[in-house]
Structure formats: structure tokens, C-alpha cells
N, C-alpha and C positions, 0 to 999 in steps of 0.2 A: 763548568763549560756547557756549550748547547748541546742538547741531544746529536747524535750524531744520524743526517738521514741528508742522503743525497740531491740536496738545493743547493739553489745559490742566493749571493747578496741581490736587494732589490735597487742597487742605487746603480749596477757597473751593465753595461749591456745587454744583452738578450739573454734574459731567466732558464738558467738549466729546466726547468720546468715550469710551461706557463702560470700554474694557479701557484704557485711558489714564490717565497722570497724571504732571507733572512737581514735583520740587523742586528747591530747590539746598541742599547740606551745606556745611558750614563749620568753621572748627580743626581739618581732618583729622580728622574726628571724624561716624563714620556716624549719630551720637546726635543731632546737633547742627544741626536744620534752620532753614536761613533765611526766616522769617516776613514778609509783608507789611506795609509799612508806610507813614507819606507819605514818607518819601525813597526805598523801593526797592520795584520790581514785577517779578515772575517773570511772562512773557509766557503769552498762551495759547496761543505756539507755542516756549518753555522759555527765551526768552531774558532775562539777568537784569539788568535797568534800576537804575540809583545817580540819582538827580536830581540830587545834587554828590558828590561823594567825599573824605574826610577820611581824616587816618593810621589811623583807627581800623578803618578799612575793610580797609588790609592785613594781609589774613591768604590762607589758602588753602580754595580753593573746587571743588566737585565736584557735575556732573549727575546726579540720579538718574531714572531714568525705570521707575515701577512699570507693571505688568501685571496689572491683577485679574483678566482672566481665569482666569491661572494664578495666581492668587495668587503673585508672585514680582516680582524688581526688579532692577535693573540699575545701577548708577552706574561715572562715568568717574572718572579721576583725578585725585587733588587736584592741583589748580597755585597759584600763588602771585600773589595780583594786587599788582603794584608800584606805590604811590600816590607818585610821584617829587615831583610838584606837589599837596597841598592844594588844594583851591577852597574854601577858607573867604570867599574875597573874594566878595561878593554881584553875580551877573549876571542880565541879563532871561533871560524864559525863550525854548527854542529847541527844535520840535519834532524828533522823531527822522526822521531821511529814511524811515525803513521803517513809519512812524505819517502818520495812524490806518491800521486795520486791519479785517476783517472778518473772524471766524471764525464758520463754518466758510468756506472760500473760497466753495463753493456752495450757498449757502445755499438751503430751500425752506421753501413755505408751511407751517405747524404744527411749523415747528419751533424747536428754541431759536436765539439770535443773539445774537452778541457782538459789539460794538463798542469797540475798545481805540485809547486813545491815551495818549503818554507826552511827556512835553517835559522837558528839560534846566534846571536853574536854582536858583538858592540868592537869595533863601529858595524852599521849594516851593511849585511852584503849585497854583497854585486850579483847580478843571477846571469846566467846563459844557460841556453838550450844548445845540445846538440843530439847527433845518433851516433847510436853505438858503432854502426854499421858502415860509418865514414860518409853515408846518403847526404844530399842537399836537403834539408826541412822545406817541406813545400810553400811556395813562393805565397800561400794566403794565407799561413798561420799569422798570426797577431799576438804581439808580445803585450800583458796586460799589467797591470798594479806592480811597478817598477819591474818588471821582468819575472815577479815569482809565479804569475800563468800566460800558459800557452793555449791559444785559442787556435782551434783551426775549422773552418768553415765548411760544408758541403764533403766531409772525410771523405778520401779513396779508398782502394785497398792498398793502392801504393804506398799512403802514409801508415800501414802497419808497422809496427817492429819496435827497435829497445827504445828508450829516449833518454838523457843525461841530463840529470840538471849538478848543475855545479856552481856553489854560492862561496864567496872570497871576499877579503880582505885584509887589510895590512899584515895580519899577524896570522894568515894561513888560508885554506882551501878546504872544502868538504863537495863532496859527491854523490847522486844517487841516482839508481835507472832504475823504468819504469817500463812497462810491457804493453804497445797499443796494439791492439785485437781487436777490428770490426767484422763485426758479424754481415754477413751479406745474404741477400735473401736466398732461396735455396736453387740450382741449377741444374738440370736435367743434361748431362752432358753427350747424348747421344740419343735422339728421340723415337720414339716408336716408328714401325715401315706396317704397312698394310701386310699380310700372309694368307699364302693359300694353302691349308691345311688337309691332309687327306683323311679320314674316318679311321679309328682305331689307331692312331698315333699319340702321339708327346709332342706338345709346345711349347715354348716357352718366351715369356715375355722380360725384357729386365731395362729397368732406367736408372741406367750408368750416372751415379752422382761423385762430387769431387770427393776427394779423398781426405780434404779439410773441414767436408762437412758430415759434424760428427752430432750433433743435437736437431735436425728433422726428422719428422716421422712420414712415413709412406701410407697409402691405400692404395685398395685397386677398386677397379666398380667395373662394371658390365652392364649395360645398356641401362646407363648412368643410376646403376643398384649398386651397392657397396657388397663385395666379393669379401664374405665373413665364413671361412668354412664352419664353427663350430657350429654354426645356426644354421648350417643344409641338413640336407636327410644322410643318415650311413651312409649310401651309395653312393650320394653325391660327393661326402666330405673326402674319404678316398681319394677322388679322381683331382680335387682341386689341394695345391701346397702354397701355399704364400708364405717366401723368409723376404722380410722388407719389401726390399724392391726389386725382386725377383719372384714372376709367376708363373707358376709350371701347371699345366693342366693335361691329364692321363688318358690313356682310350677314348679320343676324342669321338664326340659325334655331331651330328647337323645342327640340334638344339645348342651347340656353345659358340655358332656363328654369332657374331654380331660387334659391336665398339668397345673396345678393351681399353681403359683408363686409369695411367697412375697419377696421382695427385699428391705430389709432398712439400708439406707446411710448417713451417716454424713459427718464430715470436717476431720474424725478420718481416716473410712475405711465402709466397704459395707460387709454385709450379706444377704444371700439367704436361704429357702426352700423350696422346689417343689414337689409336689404329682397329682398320678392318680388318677381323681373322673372318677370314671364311671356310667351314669345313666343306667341302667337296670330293667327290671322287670322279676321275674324269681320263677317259683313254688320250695317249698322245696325240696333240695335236699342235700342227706348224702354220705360226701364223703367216697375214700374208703381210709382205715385204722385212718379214726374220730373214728367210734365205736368201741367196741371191740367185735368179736365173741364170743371170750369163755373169762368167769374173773371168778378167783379163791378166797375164802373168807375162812376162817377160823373160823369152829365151836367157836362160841359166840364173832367173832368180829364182827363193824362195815366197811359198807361200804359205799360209795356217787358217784352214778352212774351219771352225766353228758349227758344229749341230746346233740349234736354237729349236727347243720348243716347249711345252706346256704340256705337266701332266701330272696327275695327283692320283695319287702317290708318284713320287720320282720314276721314272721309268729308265732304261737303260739304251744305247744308242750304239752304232755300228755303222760303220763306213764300206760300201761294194761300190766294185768298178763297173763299164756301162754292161760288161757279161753277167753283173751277179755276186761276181766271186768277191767274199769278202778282205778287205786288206788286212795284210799283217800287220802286227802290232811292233815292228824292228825293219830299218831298210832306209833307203831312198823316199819311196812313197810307202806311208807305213798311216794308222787309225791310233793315237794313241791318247785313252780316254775319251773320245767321242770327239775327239779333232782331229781333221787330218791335212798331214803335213808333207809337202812335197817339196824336196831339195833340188837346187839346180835345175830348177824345170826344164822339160825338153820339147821339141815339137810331136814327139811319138808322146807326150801326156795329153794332150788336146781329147776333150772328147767328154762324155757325161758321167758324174758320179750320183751318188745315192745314199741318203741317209734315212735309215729306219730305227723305229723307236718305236720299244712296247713297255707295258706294264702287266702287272695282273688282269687290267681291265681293257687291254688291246694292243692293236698296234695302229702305224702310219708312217709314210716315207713322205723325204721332196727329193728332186734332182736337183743338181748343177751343171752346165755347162761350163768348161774350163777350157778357154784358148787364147793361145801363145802366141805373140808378137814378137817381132823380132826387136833388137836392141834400136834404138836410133838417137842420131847424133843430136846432142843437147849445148845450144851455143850461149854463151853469153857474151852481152854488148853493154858498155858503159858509153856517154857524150864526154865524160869528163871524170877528173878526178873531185873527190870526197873534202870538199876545203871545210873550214867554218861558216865561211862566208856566204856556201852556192850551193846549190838543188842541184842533185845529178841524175839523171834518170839512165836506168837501170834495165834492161831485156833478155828476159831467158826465152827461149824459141825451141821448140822441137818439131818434124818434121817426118811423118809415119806414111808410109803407103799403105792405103785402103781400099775396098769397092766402094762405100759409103761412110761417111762419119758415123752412121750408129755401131760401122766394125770397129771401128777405136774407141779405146778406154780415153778419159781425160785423163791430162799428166798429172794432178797433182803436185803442183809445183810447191816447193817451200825455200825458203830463204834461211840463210842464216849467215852472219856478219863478224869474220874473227872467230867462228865455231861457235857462236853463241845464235841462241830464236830472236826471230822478232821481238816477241812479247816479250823477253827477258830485257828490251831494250829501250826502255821510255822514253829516252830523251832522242831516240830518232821520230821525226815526221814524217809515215810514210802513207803513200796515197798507190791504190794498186788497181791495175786495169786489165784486164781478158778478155781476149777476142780470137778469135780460128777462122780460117779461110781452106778454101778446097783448091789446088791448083793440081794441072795437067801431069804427068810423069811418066816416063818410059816404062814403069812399072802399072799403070792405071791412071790412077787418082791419088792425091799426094793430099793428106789432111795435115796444115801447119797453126800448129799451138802457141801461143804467142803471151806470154805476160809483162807489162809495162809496171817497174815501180819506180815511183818520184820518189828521191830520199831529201827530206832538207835536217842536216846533221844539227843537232843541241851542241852548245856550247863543252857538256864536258864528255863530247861521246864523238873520235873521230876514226871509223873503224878502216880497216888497212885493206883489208880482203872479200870480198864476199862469194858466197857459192850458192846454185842455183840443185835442188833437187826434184826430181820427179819418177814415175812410175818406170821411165822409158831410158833414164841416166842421169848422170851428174858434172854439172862444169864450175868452175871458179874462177875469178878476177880479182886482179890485185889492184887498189883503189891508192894508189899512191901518191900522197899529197901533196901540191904543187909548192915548191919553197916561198916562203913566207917573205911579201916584200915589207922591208923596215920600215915604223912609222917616220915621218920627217920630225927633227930634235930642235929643241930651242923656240918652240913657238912663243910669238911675242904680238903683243896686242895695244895697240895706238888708239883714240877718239881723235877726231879730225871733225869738230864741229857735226853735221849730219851723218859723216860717214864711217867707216872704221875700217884700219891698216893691217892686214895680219903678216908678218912676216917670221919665216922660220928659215932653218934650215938643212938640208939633207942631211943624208944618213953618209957615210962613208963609202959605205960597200953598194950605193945606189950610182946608176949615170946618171949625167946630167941633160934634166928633161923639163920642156918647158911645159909651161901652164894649160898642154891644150882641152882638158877636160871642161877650163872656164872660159876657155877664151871664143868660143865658140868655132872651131876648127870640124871639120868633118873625117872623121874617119880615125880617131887618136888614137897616139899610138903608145902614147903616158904623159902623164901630168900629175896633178892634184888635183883632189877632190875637197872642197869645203862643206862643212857641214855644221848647223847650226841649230841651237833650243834655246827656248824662254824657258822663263820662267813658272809661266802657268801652263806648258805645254812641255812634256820634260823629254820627248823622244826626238831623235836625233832624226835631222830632215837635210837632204842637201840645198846646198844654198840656190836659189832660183838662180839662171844663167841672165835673168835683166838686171839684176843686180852686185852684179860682178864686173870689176873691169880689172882688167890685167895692167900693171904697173910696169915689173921687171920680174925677172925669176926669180921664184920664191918670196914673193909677197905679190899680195892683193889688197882692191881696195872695195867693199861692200857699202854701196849706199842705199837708199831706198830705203832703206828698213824703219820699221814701226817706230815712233818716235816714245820715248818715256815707257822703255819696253828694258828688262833685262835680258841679255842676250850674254851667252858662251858660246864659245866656236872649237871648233877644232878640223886637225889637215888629216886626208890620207894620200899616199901614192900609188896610182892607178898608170896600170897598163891596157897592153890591148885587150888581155882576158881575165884579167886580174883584177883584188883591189887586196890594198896591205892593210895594215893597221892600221888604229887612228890611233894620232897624237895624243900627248898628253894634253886634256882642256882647259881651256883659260879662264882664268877666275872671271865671274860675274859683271859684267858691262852695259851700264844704263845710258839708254840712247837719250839725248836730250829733249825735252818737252818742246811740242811742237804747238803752232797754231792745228785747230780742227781739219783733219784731214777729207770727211765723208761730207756731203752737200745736201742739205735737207731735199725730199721729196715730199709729193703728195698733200701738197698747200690746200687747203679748203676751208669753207668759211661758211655760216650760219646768221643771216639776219633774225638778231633776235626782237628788234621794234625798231622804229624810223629813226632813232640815235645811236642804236647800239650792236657791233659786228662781235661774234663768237668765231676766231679764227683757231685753228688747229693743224698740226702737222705729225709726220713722222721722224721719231725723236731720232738721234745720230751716237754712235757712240755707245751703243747699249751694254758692251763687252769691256772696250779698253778704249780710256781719255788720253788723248793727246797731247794736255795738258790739266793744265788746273783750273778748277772752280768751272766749268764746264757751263755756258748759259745761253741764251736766243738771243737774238736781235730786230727785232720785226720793226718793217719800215714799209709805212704807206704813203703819198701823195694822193692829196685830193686839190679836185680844182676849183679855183678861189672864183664862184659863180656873184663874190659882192664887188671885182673890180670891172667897177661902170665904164672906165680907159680900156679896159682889157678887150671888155668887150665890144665897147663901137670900133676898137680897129682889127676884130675881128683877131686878135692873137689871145690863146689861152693859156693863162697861166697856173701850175701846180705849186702847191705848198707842201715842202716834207715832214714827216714828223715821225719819229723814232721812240721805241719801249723794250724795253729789257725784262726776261723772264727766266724764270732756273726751269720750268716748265714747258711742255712742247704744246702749249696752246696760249690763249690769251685772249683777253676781252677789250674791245676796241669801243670808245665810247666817243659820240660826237655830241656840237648841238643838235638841239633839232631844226628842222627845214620843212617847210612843203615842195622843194622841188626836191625832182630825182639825181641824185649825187652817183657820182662817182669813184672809185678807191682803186688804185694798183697797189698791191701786198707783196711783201718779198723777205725774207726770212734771211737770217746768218749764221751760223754760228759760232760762237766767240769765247774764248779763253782769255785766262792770263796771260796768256804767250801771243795773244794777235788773232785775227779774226779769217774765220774759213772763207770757202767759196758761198757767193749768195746764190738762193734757190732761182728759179724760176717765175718769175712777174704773173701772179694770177690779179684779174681786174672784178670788184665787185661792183653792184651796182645798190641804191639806199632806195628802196620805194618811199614816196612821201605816206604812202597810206600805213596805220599802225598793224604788227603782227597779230593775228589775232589769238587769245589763249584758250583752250578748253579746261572742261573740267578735270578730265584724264591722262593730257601732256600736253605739254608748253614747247612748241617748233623751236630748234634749235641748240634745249642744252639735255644732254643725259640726265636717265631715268632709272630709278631704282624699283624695280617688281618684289615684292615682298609678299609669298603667299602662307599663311600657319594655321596651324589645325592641332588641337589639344595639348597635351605638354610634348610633341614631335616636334624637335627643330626645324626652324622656320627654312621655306624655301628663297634665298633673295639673292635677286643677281641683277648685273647693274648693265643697262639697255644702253647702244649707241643712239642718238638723234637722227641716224640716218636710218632706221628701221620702226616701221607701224607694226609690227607685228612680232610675235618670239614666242618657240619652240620649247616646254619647261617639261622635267623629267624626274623620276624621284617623288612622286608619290606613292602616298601607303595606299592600298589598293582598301576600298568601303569607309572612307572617310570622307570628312567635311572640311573644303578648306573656303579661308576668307583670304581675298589678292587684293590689296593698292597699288597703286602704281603712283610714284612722286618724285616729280623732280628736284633736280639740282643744280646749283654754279659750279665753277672750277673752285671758286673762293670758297665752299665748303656748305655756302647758306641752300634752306632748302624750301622747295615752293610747300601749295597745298596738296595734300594726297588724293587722291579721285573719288570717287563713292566704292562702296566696296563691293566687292562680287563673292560672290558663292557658290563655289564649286562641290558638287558630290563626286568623287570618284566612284567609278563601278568594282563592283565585287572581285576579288579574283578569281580566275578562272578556273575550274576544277582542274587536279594534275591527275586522276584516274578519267582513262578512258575507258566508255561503253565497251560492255563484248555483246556482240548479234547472235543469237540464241537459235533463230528462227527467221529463215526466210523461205517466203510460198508464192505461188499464184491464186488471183482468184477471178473468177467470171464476173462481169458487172453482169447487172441485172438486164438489159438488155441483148445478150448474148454476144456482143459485137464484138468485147474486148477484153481483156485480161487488168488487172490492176494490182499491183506489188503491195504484199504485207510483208514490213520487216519487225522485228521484236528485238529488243537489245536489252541489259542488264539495267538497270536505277543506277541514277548516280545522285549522291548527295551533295546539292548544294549547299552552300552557306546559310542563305536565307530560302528554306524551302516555302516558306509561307507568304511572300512575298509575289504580287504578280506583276512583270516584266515581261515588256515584250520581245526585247535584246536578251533575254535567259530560258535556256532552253536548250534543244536539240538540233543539228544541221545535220539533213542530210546528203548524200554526195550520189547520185547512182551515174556508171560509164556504162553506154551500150556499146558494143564489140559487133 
């Protein structure tokens, strides 16, 4: 057999290892390779599998194993395999002791994986994968060489765990499970924080890694030096311990500030985290806006005032009233651990507290202001109840006496819906508004707090209740859903040549209500509602009210509409503030193809020489045909200047003549003449089904004189600009006849471009191209800006006046050797 090393065949998909590939040859014969098939597999680690073996089998056989790197290959020598026994007799199957398998051995996340199993047996077996674990196998594994590998693409972690292969047929079953384990690159599972470390302490650093990762190794570095105790000095190796990936460092001092970095790497991939330790020592100190100046509490609530401040080493903290006296640590109003906690607030607590904090290396206080508001009444207001259907908006209001609004706290309002947050709520849409107003009071000045939310409820989220909280009280409303009106039953749906019939029926438990939502009634009081989609537009629209006419109750008749258009409909019933369900929808209804509905615009025409008009229009239908085969109609009359009768009695006679085009323009070709002709043009257009409305009669006129042509464009028909410069693809874009001139963008900035410019027909033919031009592009522009160094005054020499020196940094241009006038310096001066 082949050596055993973890390749695969070179003939079957994507090579477990690029420069890899195994076959096996056969008849002595380097030509003559052994293909897979359901009795034999070439392993993906070269070994070559017979399911039974027959005389026909003996012949001789030979390993090849190619190298694409080098493009080159290797094979061993033929030997001769001796089939002494036949197994023509039929056995169950019986898996191979070295099956199933896993290649590669170490397999990691994103990468490919093979799963191989093989079993023994005549007839061959049948193979299936499964897990052990009762899991679905991931929807990209790929079943290979009749079933005995299992490919899986881009591995997860998900796809880890047991796998079963299990090989049958007629005369029994065999089984075997296999273990997938991908390695995954290494994870720092909780990353370093910056630390403020005091002098003569313990720190310590540690990068929490998962608990399934057991083959990474860790370092640590310091100002990106690798943290190796054995190679410090005595003194130093002491103070530093590294077990893994935990760093502990001893009697700190100033010299061990700086970027502390663990870096852990495996055969997977590399992870890092890096923090600032800073050693310092530093007396307490309270930042500004830690504390709060002034906090607002509410008659008989509780509050938990918080110490906040900085200090290295920890310092310790203690809560005094505005006399001094420090608070007990047990009570009402009590300090405990350096927070202080006041139950039931009263108006006899109003007044300043004080928080100080010291260390070894000092002290420092802040105050607080603490005052009490009285409770105040907390309203809530709904417009409506909470349907599927409707947007309710929603008002909590509070209402405080003050001298001024900066004496009021804000309320703080919060929401929650069935006792659940907002944000626990996704599928409501809400939209939220605050605004406060100062009104008059017997008590002063009355500050009213006000928040507006619009709810429009998702589909599977209809909440019952909602309550409103804030700083100052709480209220709640019960959101109770209006009864749901039934959809109308039995919709039925008729074609009536242009139009379409829908008739249905009520529901039972509905009265009986006529049509006025379509009938155009003011003020309705219930009806139905029609609503209708296409095909290519799949959201549901009510039916336009000009397109609706009322029949009898409970049917309607919809005309107007799009012609060779698929339409479904469906009803609902609508009251005065209501709407119910919709109907079940009606299968799919094609409206019949119509003649062209839209009327050409924007007729215009080009004399191209004294016989030939270049007409052109804007095309109709650009979205959706009316019919079939979709084309123009162009028809002009010209006046017949050869009838001699015509004209001695002074009557003029017009000749018509008509042309046909799939195209919205057209070439109109006459003979030629020396006198000045005349042309009215008028456009159609025309289906298989009949012909639209005609355009509007534009009149042209034929000079006898010829157009004349230039070099660089020819009056009358589109131009194609074509500018190119080196192997950068070309610039080319195609010019109307109605413009000398165009706008080109998209150059590489310090190149050389060559531009033609050439016409063309509609018929595809094309003229001569123009002489060519050559454009240089300018350099581009530098992206660093000068910095100004130096600016001075200086005396002219005449003593009369002053005159500005300024100095700025060098900037490199492109071409510094080059002289341009356009390259250079601008400068700007503002007098003030």
C-alpha cells in the first residue's frame, strides 16, 4: 500500500494540500490511472481501498505521488497484487480498523475538512453520515466518491462533535464515529483596562483565556520588551512573577509605569491586549462634574448618594451633615461605606452634606445640596386604543410648582409596556417628544413636564397596559384593543373585457353596510375598502376612488386599470374609526393587452443634407407594454411642389407617407430638390392590439442648400468622444447632436491623453474620426499642507512702509524639477 501521509487524490476536488496529490497506476503502465469508483477509493492519505476483490483485480500496481509546486511526480514500483481467493461470495459490510478518519489531522476553523470512511463488503455499501448528537450536519457539507467522504467547506465551530458513518447492505449494517475538533485561533476573553497604581504595592495583570484552550502559549512585554524574569537583575527578578497568563508585579515603583502587553499564539493564529499602568501617588481628589451640586428627591422617597473620587493609594471617605457631624453608619439617614443613604426623605433633610476623603498623602471634601419636592400628580393620556392597524400616541405630563425652572429636577420619565422596557421591545415603533412650559399658579409659577410617544405596534407585539414613571410619581393606562371587525368571506373575482367585478360576502356577525369608503360619500360611516397589487409592485395599495364604481352591495366594478398588468385584489370592512381585516386574496388576474396607452412627446428632427431628415423622439412605455411587439409609426406629408394644376388654381396639395420602427427615432430620406420643401411629422404608437394616441404635428422645413460637414462632427447625428492614454482604460462616451461642447471627467492626474471624436448613424454605420488632440493632464495636487514657521515685519528701504515676510515648511512635489507656472505656492493674507 502507499506510504501513509496526510494528502489527498489529485483527480477529485480541492487537494488537501496544495503542492500534494496522490494516484494509483495500474498494468505497469504510467498512462493508465486508477479512477474512483463504488467498489475502490484512493484514501486522502494515498491508501487504495477494493470493497471486495475479484480475479480481475490481479494485475500490478504503483504509487504516484505528484508535486505541483515543482511541477514534477514521483511514483514507486509496480508490484503485483495476488487475488488467491475471489470474494465473489456476498458478506455484510465491515468497517476498516484505520476508518473513519479526519483529514487534515488538525483541523482549524475556516478551513476545508474531510471526513472519510470506508467498509468492506460485497455487494457495496451504501454510506450515510450522521451525528451522534442528533445535530443537523451543516447545510455545506458535500457528500463525495459515492458517499464514503464528507466534505465540509469554510468549518465552524459549530460543526465540531462525534460523526457516524454507517455503511449497509443487503446482508447487514456496520458503524463508526469519528471526533471533529477544530482548533480555533487563540481568544483573550476579557481584555486589559488601563490602572492607576500607587508606589510600594501589588498589581496584577491577567488575560482570561477559554477554558478549551489548552495548546497556546502566553508572553508579556513592557514597553514592547519581553518580560523574562530570569534575565533581570536579583532585585528585579523578586518583584516580577509570570505563571502564563497572569502578571503580578511587587513593591511597585514609578520606573514600572508604562504599556503592559500579553500576546498569546498558537499554530491557529495570535491574540493580544495592552494597558496603561501608571504608578503614581496622589492626595484625594474630586473631579469636576463626579459630584453633584444640587440633587433633587421627592418627599418620602429614597435616595443613594455615591462619594466619587481619585486617589492613589485608595483613600477612605466619610459622610458629615451641613454642622460637621459625621453620619452614623445604622438609621434613616446613615454613611454606609462611603455612600450615603437617606430613606423616606423628609423636608426637615433638605440642606448641605459633605464628603471627605483622605489618604496617607492627604485629604479633600465636596458638598451636596439636597432638596425635596413635593410629590406631584403624574397623568397619563392615550387618543386611542393599541390596534394592529394604528399609531396611538401616548402622554405622561407632570406638573410642579417652582420659583423658576432651574428649581425643578427633570422627571425622568420612563415607559414600560405590560411591565416590560422599551428596549426589551423591538417590534414596537416608537418616536418620543419633550417639551416643558412655565404656567401661572396660586402657588407661584407652575413648571409642566410633558412627553409625547407615538407607538405604531409590530405585528406580533399588542400590549394591553402601559405605565408612565418619573422622578415625581407614577401612572398607568390600559390600552384595550378595539374588537376586531371580520374580514368580508367568499371573495370572488370576474374579468369583464377592461374591467374587473369583485363580489363577496359578509361576515355574519357584521351589519349591513354599503360601499361608502368607494363610492365617494363624505363622511363614512362603513363600507369597504379595496385594495389591490401587481405583480411587480407586491405591496398592497388601496384601489384609487376614479377607478371604482359601485354596482350593488358587496360587489364592485374596477376599470381603468393597467392593461396586460397582473393584478390581485382583496376587501376589508371599514368603519368610522376602524378598519378590519383583509380578505382572503384572489388568485392572480391578467388584465387584457391593450392598444398604447402614453403619447409620444418631444418630436424633433435634424437635417442631415437637402434629401435626408434625422427625426427623433421620446420613447413611451419604458417600464410596462400595453401590448405586444411595441413599435412607431412616423408619418409625414410633404407638398407635391411638381403639380403644375395645383398650382395655377392656387390650391395646395399634400402627399402622405408612412414608416415603421421598433426604435424611437428614424431616418427620413427624400429626393433631392433645389427648392425649399416642406414636412409635417407626427409619430404613433402601435402594438399588436391597435394603435395609441398620435403625437403632436411638428412642421420641418428642407433647405435647398447642402449641410455642410467638418472635420470633427457632422450636424445632426450622435458622436462618440473617445479619449486613451497608456494601458488605462479608455475614456468614451456617446455626445447628443444637440451639444458643441461636453464636460469629461476621470482622468488620471500627470498623463497623456489622445481624444477623437466620430460620428455615427442610428443604422450602426460610422463616419470619419477628427484629427486627434492631445491632452496633458496636470500633476496632482499635493495632500500635505505647508506649516508657517515664521512670520515678521520688515521696513522697506525707504522708511515709508512695512512689508510682510512669511516662511512656511517645503512641500514635495511630484516633479520638483520641472518649471510651471501653475505649480507653486498661493498665498492668502485678511486684513482685520
Amino acid at each position: 500500500m502507499c506510504p501513509d501521509v496526510s494528502l489527498r487524490p489529485q483527480h477529485t476536488g480541492k487537494p488537501l494540500c496544495e503542492s500534494h496529490s496522490f494516484l494509483w497506476l495500474y498494468d505497469s503502465s504510467t498512462d493508465r490511472i486508477l479512477p474512483n469508483s463504488e467498489r475502490t477509493l484512493v484514501s486522502l492519505d494515498g491508501t487504495l481501498y477494493f470493497s471486495y476483490v475479484t480475479k480481475a483485480d490481479e494485475t500490478s500496481y504503483a504509487c504516484s505521488l505528484s508535486l505541483s509546486s515543482t511541477q514534477s511526480g514521483h511514483y514507486g514500483p509496480f508490484f503485483r497484487l495476488q487475488v488467491s481467493v475471489p470474494q465473489e461470495t456476498p458478506f455484510p459490510p465491515r468497517i476498516d480498523s484505520a476508518q473513519p478518519q479526519v483529514f487534515p489531522e488538525a483541523p482549524t476553523v475556516g478551513s476545508t475538512v474531510y471526513l472519510e470512511c470506508f467498509a468492506y463488503g460485497n455487494p457495496v455499501p451504501i454510506y450515510k453520515w450522521s451525528r451522534v448528537d442528533g445535530r443537523r450536519i451543516n447545510t455545506k457539507a458535500v457528500s463525495m466518491h459515492h458517499g464514503r467522504v464528507l466534505r465540509i467547506d469554510h468549518a465552524e465551530v459549530s460543526d465540531n462533535g462525534r460523526y457516524k458513518c454507517s455503511a449497509g447492505n443487503s446482508l447487514g449494517v456496520a458503524a463508526g464515529e469519528v471526533t471533529l475538533l477544530l482548533r480555533t485561533p487563540p481568544t483573550i476573553m476579557l481584555h486589559l483596562a488601563d490602572r492607576l497604581v500607587p508606589s510600594e504595592s501589588v498589581f496584577t495583570l491577567e488575560c482570561p483565556l477559554s477554558t478549551m484552550d489548552m495548546h497556546s502559549s502566553v508572553e508579556w512585554f513592557k514597553d514592547a520588551k519581553p518580560i523574562v524574569p530570569l534575565l533581570m537583575p536579583s532585585h528585579q527578578r523578586k518583584r516580577f512573577n509570570v505563571n502564563q497568563n497572569i502578571l503580578t508585579v511587587n513593591s511597585t515603583t514609578t520606573a514600572d509605569s508604562g504599556v503592559y502587553q500579553c500576546v498569546v499564539s498558537s499554530e491557529v493564529g495570535v491574540a493580544s491586549s495592552s494597558a496603561y499602568v501608571l504608578v503614581r501617588d496622589s492626595p484625594p481628589v474630586f473631579p469636576r462634574q463626579a459630584m453633584p451640586k444640587k440633587l433633587f428627591a421627592v418627599n418620602g422617597s429614597s435616595v443613594s448618594i455615591p462619594c466619587f473620587y481619585y486617589a492613589s493609594p485608595r483613600g477612605h471617605s466619610r459622610w458629615a451633615d451641613a454642622g460637621g457631624a459625621k453620619l452614623p453608619h445604622k438609621g434613616r439617614v446613615r454613611d454606609h461605606h462611603g455612600v450615603l443613604h437617606i430613606e423616606n426623605v423628609l423636608h426637615d433633610d433638605a440642606g448641605y452634606f459633605f464628603c471627605s476623603a483622605h489618604n496617607r498623602l492627604g485629604k479633600a471634601h465636596a458638598q451636596m445640596e439636597l432638596v425635596v419636592v413635593d410629590k406631584a400628580q403624574v397623568q397619563v393620556d392615550a387618543d386611542g386604543s393599541l390596534s394592529p392597524e394604528e399609531t396611538v400616541n401616548i402622554s405622561c405630563s407632570v406638573a410642579v410648582d417652582c420659583g423658576k425652572s432651574s428649581d425643578c429636577p427633570e422627571a425622568f420619565f420612563k415607559w414600560t409596556f405590560d411591565n416590560r422596557s422599551l428596549d426589551s421591545l423591538s417590534a414596537l415603533h416608537v418616536k418620543t417628544k419633550f417639551r416643558e412650559q412655565m404656567r401661572h399658579s396660586l402657588q407661584g409659577r407652575r413648571l409642566v413636564q410633558k412627553v409625547n410617544l407615538q407607538v405604531s405596534p409590530g405585528k406580533a407585539t399588542r400590549p394591553n397596559k402601559v405605565a408612565c414613571f418619573s422622578l415625581y410619581g407614577e401612572d398607568s393606562l390600559d390600552l384595550s384593543p378595539k374588537p376586531q371587525i371580520p374580514p368580508p368571506l367568499a371573495l370572488k373575482v370576474e374579468q369583464e373585457q377592461q374591467a374587473v367585478r369583485l363580489a363577496w360576502r359578509k361576515p355574519s356577525t357584521h351589519r349591513d353596510i354599503r360601499n361608502h369608503a368607494v363610492s365617494g360619500e363624505a363622511d363614512p360611516s362603513g363600507g369597504y375598502l379595496v385594495e389591490l397589487r401587481t405583480k411587480e409592485d407586491r405591496q398592497w395599495r388601496p384601489a384609487p376612488r376614479e377607478v371604482i364604481a359601485e354596482t350593488e352591495s358587496q360587489s364592485v366594478v374596477l376599470d381603468s386599470l393597467i392593461p396586460n398588468t397582473l393584478y390581485q385584489f382583496r376587501i376589508r370592512t371599514v368603519d368610522s374609526s376602524s378598519m378590519g381585516d383583509p380578505s382572503t386574496p384572489t388568485s392572480w388576474i391578467r388584465t387584457p393587452a391593450a392598444p398604447p396607452v402614453e403619447a409620444v412627446e418631444s418630436l424633433r428632427w435634424r437635417a442631415l443634407d437637402n434629401s435626408t431628415i434625422f427625426v427623433e423622439w421620446d420613447p413611451v412605455e419604458t417600464v410596462h407594454h400595453a401590448g405586444d411587439h411595441l413599435r412607431y409609426r412616423l408619418s409625414w406629408s410633404m407638398e407635391d411642389s411638381a403639380d403644375a394644376e395645383a398650382v395655377t388654381s392656387g390650391k395646395r396639395t399634400f402627399h402622405s407617407h408612412h414608416l415603421e420602427t421598433k426604435n424611437p427615432q428614424a431616418i427620413v430620406r427624400m429626393n433631392a430638390t433645389k427648392d425649399c420643401r416642406m414636412l409635417v411629422f407626427s409619430v404613433r404608437p402601435v402594438n399588436d392590439q391597435g394603435a395609441g394616441l398620435t403625437s403632436t404635428d411638428t412642421v420641418a422645413f428642407m433647405n435647398s442648400k447642402d449641410i455642410l460637414r467638418g472635420n470633427l462632427l457632422i450636424v445632426g447625428e450622435p458622436r462618440q468622444l473617445n479619449c486613451s492614454t497608456g494601458d488605462a482604460d479608455p475614456i468614451v462616451v456617446t455626445v447628443s447632436a444637440d451639444f458643441t461642447e461636453w464636460l469629461l471627467g476621470g482622468f488620471i492626474p500627470d498623463s497623456k491623453y489622445t481624444c477623437t471624436l466620430r460620428p455615427f448613424g442610428v443604422d450602426g454605420d460610422e463616419g470619419e474620426p477628427s484629427d486627434p488632440l492631445e491632452i496633458v493632464m496636470k500633476q496632482k495636487p499635493p495632500s500635505e499642507a505647508p506649516v508657517i514657521s515664521k512670520l515678521s515685519l520688515r521696513t522697506v528701504e525707504s522708511d515709508v512702509g512695512y512689508t510682510t515676510v512669511i516662511e512656511w515648511s517645503a512641500i514635495d512635489f511630484p516633479h520638483a524639477n520641472i518649471t510651471d507656472a501653475a505649480t507653486g505656492y498661493k498665498t492668502c493674507m485678511i486684513y482685520k
